[in-house]
N, C-alpha and C positions, 0 to 999 in steps of 0.2 A: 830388705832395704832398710836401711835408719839415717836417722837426722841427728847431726850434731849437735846436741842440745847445751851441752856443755861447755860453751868455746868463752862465753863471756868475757873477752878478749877487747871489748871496744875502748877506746879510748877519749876522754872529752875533749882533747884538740880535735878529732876528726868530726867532731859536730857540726853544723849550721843548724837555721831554723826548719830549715825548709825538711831536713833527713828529720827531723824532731817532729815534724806535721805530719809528712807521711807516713812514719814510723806512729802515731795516733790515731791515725783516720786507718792502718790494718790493724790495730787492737781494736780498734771499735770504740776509744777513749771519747767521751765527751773534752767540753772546754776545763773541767776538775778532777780529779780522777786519786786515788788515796794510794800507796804503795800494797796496799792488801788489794784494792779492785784493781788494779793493773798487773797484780800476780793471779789474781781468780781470772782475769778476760783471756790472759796469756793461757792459762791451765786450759781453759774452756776449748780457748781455739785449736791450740795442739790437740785436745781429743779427738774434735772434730777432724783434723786436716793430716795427721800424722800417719805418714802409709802405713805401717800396720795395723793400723783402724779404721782406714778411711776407703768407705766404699765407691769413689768415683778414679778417674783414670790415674793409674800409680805415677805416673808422672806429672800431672797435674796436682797431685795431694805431695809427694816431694816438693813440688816449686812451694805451692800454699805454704807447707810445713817449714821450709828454708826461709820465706819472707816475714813470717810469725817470728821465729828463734831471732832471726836480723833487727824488729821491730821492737820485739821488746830487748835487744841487746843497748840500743840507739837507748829507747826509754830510760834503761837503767843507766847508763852513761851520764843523761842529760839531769836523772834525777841524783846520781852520789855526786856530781858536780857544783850543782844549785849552793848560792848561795843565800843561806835565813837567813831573814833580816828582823830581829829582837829590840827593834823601835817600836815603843808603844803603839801606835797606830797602824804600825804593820802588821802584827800580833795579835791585835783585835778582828782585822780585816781578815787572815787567814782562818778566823774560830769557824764552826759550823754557823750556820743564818741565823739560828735562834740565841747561841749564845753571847754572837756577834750584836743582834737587837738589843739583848737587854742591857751589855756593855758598851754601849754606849747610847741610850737610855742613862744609865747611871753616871756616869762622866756629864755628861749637858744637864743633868737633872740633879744631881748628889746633894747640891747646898741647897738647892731650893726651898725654903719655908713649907712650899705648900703639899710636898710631897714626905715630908717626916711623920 
């Protein structure tokens, strides 16, 4: 038995939001998620669920393994779609939390006398 793994065939007209949520809530994405942990949760769950490895009913591990390949086909779709946005404030808002703090820290604070 195998799962097409390879179809990556989605296209971003056939998005909504809503194929975008459910397609995150079966990766198991939280609300941020980075192109490398949404490739590792994908790798993960295919071990897990993918009938030639998966010790629970072969037709239940098919469905899993088809709805995984679907989720993150949806994912990828929704992510080579995306459009960045390279406005200073937007660019800050997407850095990681710490680097995000201190930049803008520096911005509100840069000329301040008392911080030189």
């Amino acid at each position: 038995m195998s799962v097409n793994v390879g179809c990556m065939g989605m296209d971003s007209d056939e998005l909504d939001s809503k194929m975008v949520f459910e397609a995150a809530k079966i990766l198991h994405l939280g609300e941020r998620a980075s192109m490398d942990e949404i490739k590792a949760r994908y790798r993960d769950l295919m071990k897990r669920w993918h009938p030639d490895n998966c010790r629970h009913d072969p037709d239940l591990c098919k469905e899993k393994a088809e709805a995984i390949v679907h989720a993150y086909e949806v994912i990828v779709a929704y992510c080579s779609s995306y459009v960045f946005s390279f406005k200073d404030s937007d660019i800050i808002n997407s850095l990681p939390h710490g680097i995000r703090l201190r930049e803008k820290w520096e911005k509100q604070y840069r000329d301040d006398p008392i911080w030189r």
